[in-house]
MARPABA-438792 format. One record per residue (C-alpha): z, x, y. Coordinates in steps of 0.02 Angstrom, whole numbers. Example, Ala and Ser with C-alpha at 12.3 -4.5 7.8 and 13.67 -1.06 7.14 Angstrom:
<pts>
PT       w       u       v
PT     390     615    -225
PT     357     684     -53
</pts>
This chain:
<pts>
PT       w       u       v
PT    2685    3730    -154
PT    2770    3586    -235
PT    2680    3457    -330
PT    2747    3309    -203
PT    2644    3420     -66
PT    2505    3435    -183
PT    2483    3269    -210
PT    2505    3196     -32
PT    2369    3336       5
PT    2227    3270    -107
PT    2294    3084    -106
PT    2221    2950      -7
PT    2404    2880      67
PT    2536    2976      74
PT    2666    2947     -46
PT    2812    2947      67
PT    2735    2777     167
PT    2752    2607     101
PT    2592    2511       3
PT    2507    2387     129
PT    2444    2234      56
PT    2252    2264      64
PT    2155    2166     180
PT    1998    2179      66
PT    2010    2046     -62
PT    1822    2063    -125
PT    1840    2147    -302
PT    1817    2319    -327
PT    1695    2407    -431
PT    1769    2573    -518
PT    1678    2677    -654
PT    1780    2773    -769
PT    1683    2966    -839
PT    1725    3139    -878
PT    1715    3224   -1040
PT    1721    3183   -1223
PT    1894    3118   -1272
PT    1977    3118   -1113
PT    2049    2954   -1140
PT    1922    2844   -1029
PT    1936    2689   -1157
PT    2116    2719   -1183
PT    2143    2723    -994
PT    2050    2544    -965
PT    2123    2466   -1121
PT    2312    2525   -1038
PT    2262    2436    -872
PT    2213    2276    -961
PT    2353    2264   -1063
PT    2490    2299    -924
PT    2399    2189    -815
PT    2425    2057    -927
PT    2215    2036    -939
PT    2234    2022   -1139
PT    2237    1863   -1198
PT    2361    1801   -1339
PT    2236    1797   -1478
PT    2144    1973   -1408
PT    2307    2051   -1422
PT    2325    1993   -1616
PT    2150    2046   -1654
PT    2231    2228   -1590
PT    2361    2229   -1677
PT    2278    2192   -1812
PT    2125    2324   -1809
PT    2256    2441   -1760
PT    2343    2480   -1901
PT    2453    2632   -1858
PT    2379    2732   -1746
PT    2510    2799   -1658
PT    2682    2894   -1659
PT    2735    2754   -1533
PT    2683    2598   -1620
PT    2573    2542   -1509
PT    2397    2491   -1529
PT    2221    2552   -1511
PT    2206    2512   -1324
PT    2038    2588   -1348
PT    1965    2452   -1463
PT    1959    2337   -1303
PT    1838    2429   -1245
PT    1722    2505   -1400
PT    1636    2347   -1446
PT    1493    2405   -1548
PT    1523    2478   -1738
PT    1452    2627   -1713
PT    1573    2655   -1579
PT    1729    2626   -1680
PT    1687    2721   -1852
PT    1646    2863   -1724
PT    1784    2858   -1591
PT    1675    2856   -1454
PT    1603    2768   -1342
PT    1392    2739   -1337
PT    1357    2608   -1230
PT    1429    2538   -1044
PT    1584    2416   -1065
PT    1619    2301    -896
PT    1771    2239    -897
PT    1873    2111    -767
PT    2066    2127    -724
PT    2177    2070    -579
PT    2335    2121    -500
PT    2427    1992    -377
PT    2314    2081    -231
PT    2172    2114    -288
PT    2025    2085    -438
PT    1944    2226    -524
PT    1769    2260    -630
PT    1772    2410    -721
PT    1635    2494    -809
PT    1704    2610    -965
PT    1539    2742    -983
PT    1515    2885   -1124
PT    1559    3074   -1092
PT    1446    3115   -1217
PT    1295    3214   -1130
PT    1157    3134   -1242
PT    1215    2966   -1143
PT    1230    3048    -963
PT    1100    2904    -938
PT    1196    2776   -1004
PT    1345    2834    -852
PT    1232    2845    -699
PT    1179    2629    -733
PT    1379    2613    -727
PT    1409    2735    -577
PT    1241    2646    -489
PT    1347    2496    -432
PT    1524    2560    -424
PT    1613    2598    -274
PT    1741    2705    -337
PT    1739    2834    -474
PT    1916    2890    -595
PT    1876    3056    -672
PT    1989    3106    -836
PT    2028    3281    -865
PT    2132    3306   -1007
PT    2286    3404    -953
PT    2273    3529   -1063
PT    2078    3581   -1057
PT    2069    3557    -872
PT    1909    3547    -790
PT    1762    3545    -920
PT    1571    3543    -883
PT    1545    3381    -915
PT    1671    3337    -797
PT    1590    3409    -659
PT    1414    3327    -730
PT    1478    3155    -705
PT    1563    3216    -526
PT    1394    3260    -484
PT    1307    3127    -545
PT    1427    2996    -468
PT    1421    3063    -302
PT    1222    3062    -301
PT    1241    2878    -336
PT    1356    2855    -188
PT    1499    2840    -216
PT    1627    2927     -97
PT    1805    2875    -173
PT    1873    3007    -311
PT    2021    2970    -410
PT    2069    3124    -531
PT    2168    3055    -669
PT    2242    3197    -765
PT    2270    3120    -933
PT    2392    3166   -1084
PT    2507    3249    -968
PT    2663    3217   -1084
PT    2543    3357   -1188
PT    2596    3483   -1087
PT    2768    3441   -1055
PT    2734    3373    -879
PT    2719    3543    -831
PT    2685    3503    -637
PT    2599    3693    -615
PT    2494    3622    -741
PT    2436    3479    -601
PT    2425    3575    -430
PT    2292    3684    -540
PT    2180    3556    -606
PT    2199    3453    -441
PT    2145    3593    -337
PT    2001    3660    -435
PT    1957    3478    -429
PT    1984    3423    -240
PT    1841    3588    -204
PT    1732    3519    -330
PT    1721    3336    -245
PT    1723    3437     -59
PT    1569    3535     -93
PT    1490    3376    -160
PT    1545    3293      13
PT    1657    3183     -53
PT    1843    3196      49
PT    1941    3048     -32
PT    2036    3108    -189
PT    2161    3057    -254
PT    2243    3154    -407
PT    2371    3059    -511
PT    2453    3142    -679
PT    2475    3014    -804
PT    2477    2973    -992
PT    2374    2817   -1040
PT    2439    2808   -1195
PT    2593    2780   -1140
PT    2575    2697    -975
PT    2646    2823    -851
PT    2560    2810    -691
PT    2460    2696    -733
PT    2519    2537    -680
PT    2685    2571    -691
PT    2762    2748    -596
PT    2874    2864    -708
PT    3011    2944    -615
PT    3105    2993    -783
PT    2946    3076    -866
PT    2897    3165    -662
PT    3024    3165    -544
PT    2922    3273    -459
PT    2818    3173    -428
PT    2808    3021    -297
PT    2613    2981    -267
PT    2542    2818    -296
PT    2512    2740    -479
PT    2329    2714    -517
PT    2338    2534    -475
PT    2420    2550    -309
PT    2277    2687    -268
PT    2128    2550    -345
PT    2206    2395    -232
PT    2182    2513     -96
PT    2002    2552     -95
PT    1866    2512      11
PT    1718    2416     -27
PT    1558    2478      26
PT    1485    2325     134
PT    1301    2268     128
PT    1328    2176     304
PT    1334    2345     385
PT    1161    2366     400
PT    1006    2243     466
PT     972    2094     364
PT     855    2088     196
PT     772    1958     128
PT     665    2013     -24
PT     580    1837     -53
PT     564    1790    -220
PT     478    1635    -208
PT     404    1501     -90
PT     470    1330     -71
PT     347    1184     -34
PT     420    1012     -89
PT     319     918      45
PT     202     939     177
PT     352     949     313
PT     462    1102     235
PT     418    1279     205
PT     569    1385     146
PT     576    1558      55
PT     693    1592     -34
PT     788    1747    -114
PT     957    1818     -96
PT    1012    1910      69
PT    1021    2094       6
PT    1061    2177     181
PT    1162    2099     342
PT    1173    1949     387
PT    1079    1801     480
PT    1105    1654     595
PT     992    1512     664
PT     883    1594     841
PT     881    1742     746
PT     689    1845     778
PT     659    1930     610
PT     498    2010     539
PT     405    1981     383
PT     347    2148     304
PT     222    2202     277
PT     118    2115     401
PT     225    2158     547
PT     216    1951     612
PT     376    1890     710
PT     443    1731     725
PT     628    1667     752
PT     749    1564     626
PT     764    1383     616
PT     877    1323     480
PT     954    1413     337
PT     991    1304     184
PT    1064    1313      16
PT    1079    1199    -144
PT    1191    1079     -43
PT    1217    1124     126
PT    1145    1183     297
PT    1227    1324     344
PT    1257    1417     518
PT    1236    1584     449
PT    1197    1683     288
PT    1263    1864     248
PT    1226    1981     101
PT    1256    1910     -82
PT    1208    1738     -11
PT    1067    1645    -112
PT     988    1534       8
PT     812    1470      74
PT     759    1517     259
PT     656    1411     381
PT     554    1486     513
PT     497    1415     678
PT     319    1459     640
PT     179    1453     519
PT     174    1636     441
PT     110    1698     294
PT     247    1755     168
PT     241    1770      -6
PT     328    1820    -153
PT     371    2013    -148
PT     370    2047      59
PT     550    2057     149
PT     625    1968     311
PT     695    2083     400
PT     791    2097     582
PT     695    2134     705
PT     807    2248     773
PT     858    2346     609
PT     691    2378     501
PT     678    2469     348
PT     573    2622     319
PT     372    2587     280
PT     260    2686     226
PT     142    2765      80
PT     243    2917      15
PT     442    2940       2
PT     564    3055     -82
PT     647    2994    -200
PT     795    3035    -333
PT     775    2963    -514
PT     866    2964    -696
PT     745    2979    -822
PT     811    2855    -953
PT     655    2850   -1119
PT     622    3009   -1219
PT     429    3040   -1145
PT     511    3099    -995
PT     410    3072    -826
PT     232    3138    -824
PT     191    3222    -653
PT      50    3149    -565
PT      49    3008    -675
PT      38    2830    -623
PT     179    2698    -651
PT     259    2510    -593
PT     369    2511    -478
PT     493    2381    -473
PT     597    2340    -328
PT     688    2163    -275
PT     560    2045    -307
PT     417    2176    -268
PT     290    2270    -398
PT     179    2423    -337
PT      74    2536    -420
PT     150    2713    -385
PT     110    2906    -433
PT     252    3027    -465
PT     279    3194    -424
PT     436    3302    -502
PT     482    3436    -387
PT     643    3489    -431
PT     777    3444    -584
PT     972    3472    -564
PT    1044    3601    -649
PT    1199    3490    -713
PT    1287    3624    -777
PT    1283    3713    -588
PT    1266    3601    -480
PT    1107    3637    -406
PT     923    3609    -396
PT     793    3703    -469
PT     587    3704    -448
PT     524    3598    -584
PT     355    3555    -629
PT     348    3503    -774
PT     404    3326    -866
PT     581    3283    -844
PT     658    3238    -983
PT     774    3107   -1043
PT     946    3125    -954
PT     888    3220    -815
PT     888    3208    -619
PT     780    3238    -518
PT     692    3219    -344
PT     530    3163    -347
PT     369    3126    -223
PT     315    2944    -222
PT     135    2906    -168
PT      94    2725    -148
PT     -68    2645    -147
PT     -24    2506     -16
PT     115    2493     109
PT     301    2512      31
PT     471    2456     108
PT     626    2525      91
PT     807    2564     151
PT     885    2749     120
PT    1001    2697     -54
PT    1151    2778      54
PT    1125    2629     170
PT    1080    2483      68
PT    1093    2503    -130
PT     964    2351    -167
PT     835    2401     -46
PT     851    2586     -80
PT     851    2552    -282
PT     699    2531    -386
PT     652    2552    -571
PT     487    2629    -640
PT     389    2541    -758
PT     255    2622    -882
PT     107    2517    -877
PT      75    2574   -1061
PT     223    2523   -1146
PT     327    2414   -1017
PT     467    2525   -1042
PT     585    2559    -920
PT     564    2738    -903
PT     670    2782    -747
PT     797    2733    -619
PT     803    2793    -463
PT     880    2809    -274
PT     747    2833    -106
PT     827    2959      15
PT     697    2984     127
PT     519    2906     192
PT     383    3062     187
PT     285    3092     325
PT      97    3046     264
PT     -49    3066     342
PT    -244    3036     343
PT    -317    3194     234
PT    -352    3267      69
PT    -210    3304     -83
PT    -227    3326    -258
PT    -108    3225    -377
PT    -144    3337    -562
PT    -340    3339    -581
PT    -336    3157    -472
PT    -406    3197    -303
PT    -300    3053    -169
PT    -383    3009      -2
PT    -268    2925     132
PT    -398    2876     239
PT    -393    2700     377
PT    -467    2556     288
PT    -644    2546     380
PT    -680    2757     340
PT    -631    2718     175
PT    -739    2572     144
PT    -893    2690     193
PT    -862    2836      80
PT    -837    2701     -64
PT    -993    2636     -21
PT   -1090    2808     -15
PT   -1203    2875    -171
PT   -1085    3056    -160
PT    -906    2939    -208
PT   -1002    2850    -320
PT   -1004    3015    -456
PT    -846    3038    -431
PT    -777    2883    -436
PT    -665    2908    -601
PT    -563    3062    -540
PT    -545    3022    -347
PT    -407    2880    -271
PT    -428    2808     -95
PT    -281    2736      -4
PT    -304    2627     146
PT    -213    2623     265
PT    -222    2503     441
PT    -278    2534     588
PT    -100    2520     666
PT     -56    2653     533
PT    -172    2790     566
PT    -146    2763     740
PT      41    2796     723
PT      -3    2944     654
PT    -132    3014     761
PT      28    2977     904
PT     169    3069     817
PT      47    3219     783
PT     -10    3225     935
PT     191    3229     998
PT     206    3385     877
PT      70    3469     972
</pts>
């Protein structure tokens, strides 16, 4: 096979067709990962400074901190990128860089994360809002482990867009056997993680090739697209898919005639006549005006700050959503969940944390059932606390109604943080994937004993002498009327 079939295999556009103009002018979010010393900082630093994103005086400060780094003369492009002090006595990089460059078609941000694995935390917050992900190998070590950690990791967090940069190919003489191996070991990674858009470019940061600029003398073998052509390219992942979501963060009341609430529209979009639904309480009611700072507007979509009018009074406050009426999240008291444990206490099973998502707080219990193996690839039983770094899937058990989108169909509504009521540390990050079918019964959350019960049973047993002993080590969850008699239906369907 030669490499020109190789690469029009794995590649996104074949080579042999011209580059449209993109018709996607929203900027693109990439993440750059893989292993330690791959050249991901060299890489980003390359793209600003042929891009022509350095500024005069940046490029003296270079220079400058440079010294001699290089055979070629050139500087440190990695210094753009390792900000702290820590990062530059030690070569490496520690914390999440963000970075913003433009080509004539299109505007980039790029997030530069560590390969280190005692910061695989550190590169799931930059893959958590990217929409594309550029893996380095380096040519001559080929696939490591922690390559295949961050493939993992990035395509739990979404995204479906591969680019395999194979780095420091003028290391191995351009050898172009050297590049069908690593891209095919690489294209049935990203396939058994479901991800089918890869594109694998051989390139040398350092010196530029491939990068923005294509190097027929260095690989006339090769005649794929440069990384830039393959990054104007990409596809955004859209937020007006979806049914429109209005976390509201706050009420407006400047007179006795307006009542507004406000937030930003995190799903869909919106127009006046529009019947939405507040949530939790399930009440209806149409759109009357939608305005901003300055203007009324004639419509609203996701990203858009603005305050909403209804044609009725309704209760609303600050945490519910407005929602279509026609596209409604998931509710419910218990969902599976995927999270990044991110302080060194690890999550506690059963215990009982904040969460945080939008503009709404709950009280929630957590149950770890299984961690990813990163090294494998897969999932194993786990009970016990996960620990910093790790993934894993989890049970959620709230006390009162939750709402929430599946994170593969809205990022903000499916996203949420957990809180420790202890220390207000931010102990976890994680990704809903499913609501849980609850029920009305009995379970047992560590030595706590949890009672899902409709409000007016609930309100008796509380009441009772026999709850009243056992008041300390026993939770009861009420839920509405409505609720248990959606479940009575759906198990009476399974019957």
């Amino acid at each position: 096979m030669t490499a020109s079939a190789t690469a029009t295999s794995v590649a996104v556009h074949p080579a042999s067709e011209p580059l449209p103009l993109s018709r996607d002018m929203r900027p693109l979010r990439l993440i750059t990962c893989g292993s330690v010393d791959d050249g991901k900082s060299t890489l980003i630093g390359r793209l600003l400074w042929d891009t022509k994103a350095v500024k005069e005086d940046q490029a003296a400060t270079l220079q400058r901190d440079s010294g001699q780094q290089n055979d070629l003369g050139l500087p440190d492009f990695a210094l753009l990128l390792d900000g702290l002090q820590a990062e530059r006595e030690q070569g490496i990089t520690i914390d999440v860089a963000y970075r913003y460059f433009a080509t004539d078609r299109r505007s980039f941000i790029v997030a530069d994360t560590p390969g280190h694995e005692q910061y695989t935390r550190n590169m799931a917050t930059g893959a958590s809002t990217a929409d594309l992900a550029v893996l380095l190998v380096d040519a001559r070590a080929g696939l490591l482990e922690q390559t295949r950690r961050h493939a993992t990791i990035a395509s739990l967090m979404g995204i479906r867009q591969f680019v395999l940069a194979v780095n420091k190919f003028d290391l191995v003489g351009y050898d172009r056997a050297i590049f069908d191996r690593i891209s095919h070991e690489f294209k049935e990674l990203a396939l058994s993680l479901g991800v089918r858009q890869i594109t694998a470019i051989p390139m040398s940061a350092l010196k530029g090739e491939n990068v923005v600029y294509p190097a027929p003398a260095a690989m006339p073998w090769y005649d794929g697209p440069t990384l830039v052509e393959t990054l104007e390219l990409a596809t955004v992942r859209s937020a007006q898919a979806g049914g429109f979501r209005l976390p509201v963060q706050r009420v407006s009341r400047p007179g006795e005639s307006f009542r507004g609430y406000q937030g930003t529209v995190a799903g869909g979009s919106v127009k006046p006549g529009d019947s939405v639904v507040i949530l939790p309480s399930g009440m209806v009611a149409n759109v009357k005006q939608i305005v901003t700072f300055d203007l009324v507007r004639n419509a609203a979509v996701a990203g858009d700050a603005i305050t909403l009018v209804l044609d009725r009074q309704v209760d609303v406050s600050r945490g519910d959503m407005i929602v279509s009426l026609d596209a409604q999240p998931m509710t419910g008291l218990e969902f599976e969940a995927q999270i990044v444990a991110l302080q060194p206490d690890g999550i506690e099973p059963g215990k009982r944390y904040w969460l945080k998502s939008g503009s709404r707080r709950q009280r929630v219990s957590v149950r770890p059932t299984s961690q990813l193996d990163l090294a494998t690839g897969s999932w194993r039983a786990h009970v016990e606390p996960l620990q910093m770094n790790a993934i894993g899937k989890v049970r959620l058990s709230f006390d009162e109604q939750a709402i929430f989108d599946a994170y593969e169909q809205n990022r903000s509504t499916g996203a949420f943080i957990l809180i420790d009521p202890d220390t207000h540390n931010t102990i976890a990050g994680g990704m809903i994937t499913s609501k849980r079918s609850g029920g009305i019964g009995i379970r047992y959350e560590g030595e706590r004993v949890v009672l899902s019960l409709p409000a007016d049973l609930a309100d008796q047993i509380m009441a009772s002498e026999v709850f009243a002993s056992r008041r300390d080590e026993t939770d009861v969850r009420r839920m509405s009327a409505s609720q248990a008699a959606d479940i009575f239906a759906n198990a009476a369907q399974d019957i």
